[in-house]
C-alpha positions in Angstrom: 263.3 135.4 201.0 262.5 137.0 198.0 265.6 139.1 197.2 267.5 136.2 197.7 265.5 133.8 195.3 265.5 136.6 192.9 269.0 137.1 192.9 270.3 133.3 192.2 267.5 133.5 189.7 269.3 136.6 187.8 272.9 134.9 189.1 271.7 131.3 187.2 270.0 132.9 183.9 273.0 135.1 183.2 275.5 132.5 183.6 273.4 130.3 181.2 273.0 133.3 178.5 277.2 133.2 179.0 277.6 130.0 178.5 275.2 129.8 175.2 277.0 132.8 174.3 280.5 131.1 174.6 279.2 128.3 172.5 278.0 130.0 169.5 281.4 132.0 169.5 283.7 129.0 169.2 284.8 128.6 165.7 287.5 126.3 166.6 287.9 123.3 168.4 288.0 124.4 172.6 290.5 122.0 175.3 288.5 119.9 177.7 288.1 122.6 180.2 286.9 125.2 178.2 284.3 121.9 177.2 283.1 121.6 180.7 283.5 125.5 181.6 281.0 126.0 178.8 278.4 122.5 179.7 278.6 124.3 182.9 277.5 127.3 182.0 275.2 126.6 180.0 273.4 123.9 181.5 274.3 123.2 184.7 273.1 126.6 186.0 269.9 126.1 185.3 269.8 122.4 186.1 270.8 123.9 189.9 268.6 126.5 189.6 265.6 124.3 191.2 267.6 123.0 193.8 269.0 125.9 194.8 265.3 127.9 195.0 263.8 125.3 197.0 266.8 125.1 199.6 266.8 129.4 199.4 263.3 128.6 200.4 263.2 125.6 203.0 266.0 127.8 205.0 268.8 125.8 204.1 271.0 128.3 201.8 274.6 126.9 203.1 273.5 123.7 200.9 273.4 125.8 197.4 277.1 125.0 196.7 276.7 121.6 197.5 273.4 121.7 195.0 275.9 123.7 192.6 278.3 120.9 192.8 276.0 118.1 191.7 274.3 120.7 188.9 277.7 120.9 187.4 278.8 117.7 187.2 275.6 116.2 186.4 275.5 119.0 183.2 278.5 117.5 182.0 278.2 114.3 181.9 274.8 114.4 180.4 276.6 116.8 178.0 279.0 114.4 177.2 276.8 111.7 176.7 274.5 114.0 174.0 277.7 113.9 172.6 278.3 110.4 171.9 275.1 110.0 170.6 275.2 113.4 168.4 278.8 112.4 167.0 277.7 111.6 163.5 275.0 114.7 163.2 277.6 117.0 165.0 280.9 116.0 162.3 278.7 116.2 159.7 278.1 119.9 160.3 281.4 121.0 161.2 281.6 124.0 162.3 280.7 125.1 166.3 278.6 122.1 166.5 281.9 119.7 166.2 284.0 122.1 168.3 282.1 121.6 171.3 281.6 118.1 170.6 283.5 116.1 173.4 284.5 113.1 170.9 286.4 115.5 168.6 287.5 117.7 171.3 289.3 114.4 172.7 290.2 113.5 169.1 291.9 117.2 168.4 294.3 116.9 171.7 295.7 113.6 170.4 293.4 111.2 172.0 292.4 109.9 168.3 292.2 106.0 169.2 290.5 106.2 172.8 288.4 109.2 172.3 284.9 107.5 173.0 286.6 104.9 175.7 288.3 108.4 177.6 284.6 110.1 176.8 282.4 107.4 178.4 285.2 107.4 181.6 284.8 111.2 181.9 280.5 110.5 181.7 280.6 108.2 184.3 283.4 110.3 186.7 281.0 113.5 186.4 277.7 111.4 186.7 279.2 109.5 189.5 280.3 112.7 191.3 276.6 114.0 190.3 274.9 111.1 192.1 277.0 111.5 195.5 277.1 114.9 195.7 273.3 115.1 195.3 272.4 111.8 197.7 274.1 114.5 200.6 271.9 117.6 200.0 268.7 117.3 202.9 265.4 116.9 202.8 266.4 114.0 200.2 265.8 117.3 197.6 268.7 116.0 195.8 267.2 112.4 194.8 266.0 113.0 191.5 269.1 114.5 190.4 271.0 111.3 192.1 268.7 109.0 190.5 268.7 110.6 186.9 272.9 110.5 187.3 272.1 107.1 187.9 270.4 106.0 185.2 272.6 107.8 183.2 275.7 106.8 184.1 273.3 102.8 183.2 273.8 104.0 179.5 277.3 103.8 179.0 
């Protein structure tokens, strides 16, 4: 088993090292895709990365996109919630820090007035897909992440 934990290990660290990377390149504001590409990247690999080590291990491998799926969309939701609550801190600085910054994102593509209302739907869509994706992963490995999504998606 060890080849193949090592290699989602070196798969999952790279793709968070590009997805930093993409981040601290932006010097203007990105389109809600290149958002969540980069919240994926970034986070979302290495939120999996448990998951998918511990299925590698327990002999259930054809569950790691599954366990991919809930990673992702549990990074971005929790992404865009550190948003909401960064908004202040993050237009203050300008810069990267408000380009990847969901709220002004929304607020650059003409969503101005229902920024934070079309923010906390997008939260709740990504934590909501989070949650079910990770109740179907076996061995109940997934309940944390479905639980966390949860509580999360409590905050909005």
């Amino acid at each position: 088993l060890l080849p193949a934990l090592f290699a989602v290990t070196h798969a999952r660290i790279a793709l968070a090292i590009a997805g930093q990377c993409a981040d601290l390149q932006i010097t203007d504001t990105v389109s809600v895709a290149s958002y969540e590409q980069i919240a994926v990247a970034k986070s979302g690999a290495l939120l999996g990365l448990p998951l998918e080590l511990a299925l590698i291990a327990s002999g259930a491998s054809e569950w790691q996109p599954q366990a991919r799926l809930a990673a992702h969309s549990f990074a971005i939701g929790y992404q865009i919630i550190d948003d909401i609550d960064d908004i202040e801190r993050d237009a203050n600085k300008g810069g990267p820090a408000a380009a990847l910054n969901i709220l002004l994102v929304l607020k650059t593509t003409g969503d101005n007035d229902q920024a934070l209302s079309n923010a906390r739907g997008m939260a709740l869509r990504h934590l909501s897909k989070a949650a079910k994706a990770a109740e179907l992963l076996p061995m109940r490995s997934g309940g944390l992440m479905r639980e966390l999504a949860l509580r999360l998606s409590a905050r909005i």
